[in-house]
N, C-alpha and C positions, 0 to 999 in steps of 0.2 A: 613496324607500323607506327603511324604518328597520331595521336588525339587530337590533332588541331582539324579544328572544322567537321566535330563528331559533335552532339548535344550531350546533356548532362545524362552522368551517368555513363557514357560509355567507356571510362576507366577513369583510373587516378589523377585528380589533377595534381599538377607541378608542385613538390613539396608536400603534398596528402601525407607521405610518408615519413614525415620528421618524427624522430622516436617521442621530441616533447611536449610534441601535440597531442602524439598517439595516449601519452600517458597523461596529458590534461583532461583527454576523452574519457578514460579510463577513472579517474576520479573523482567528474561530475558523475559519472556513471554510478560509482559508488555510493556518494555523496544522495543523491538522486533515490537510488536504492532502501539505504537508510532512514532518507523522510520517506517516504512511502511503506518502509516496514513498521517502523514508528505509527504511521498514521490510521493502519491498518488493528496494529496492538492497541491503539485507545478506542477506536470503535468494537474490539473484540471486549475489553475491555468492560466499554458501556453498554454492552448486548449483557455480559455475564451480569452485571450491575441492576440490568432491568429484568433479569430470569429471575432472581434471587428476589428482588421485590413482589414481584408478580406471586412468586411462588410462598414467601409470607404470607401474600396478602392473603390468598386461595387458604391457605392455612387458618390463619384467625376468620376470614368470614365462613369457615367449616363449624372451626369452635363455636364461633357466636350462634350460629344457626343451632347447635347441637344443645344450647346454655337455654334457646329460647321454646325448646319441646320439653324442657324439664319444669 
């Protein structure tokens, strides 16, 4: 059976299949991968960043309240 005169998508076009393409896809993929795991670790990052303030802060406005019954 022939692809010609099927619309996209209905199999490989001509050359899809060259191994250096395959492996260029392969390592934008990668590439791709990596900023997005990166991008995900600075935001994980800046949550732990604001828990830990947050959670000072809770902390001394505890104390202060506790300074200002004495």
């Amino acid at each position: 059976l022939s692809n010609s005169g099927r619309g996209p998508g209905a199999g490989p076009a001509p050359g899809s299949c060259n191994p250096r393409k395959f492996s260029e896809k392969i390592a934008l993929h990668n590439q791709r991968q990596a900023e997005d795991t990166a991008a995900f670790r600075e935001v994980m990052m800046d949550i732990t960043s604001i828990r830990v303030s947050l959670t000072q802060f809770k902390t001394r406005r505890a104390h202060l309240r506790q300074l200002s019954y004495i």
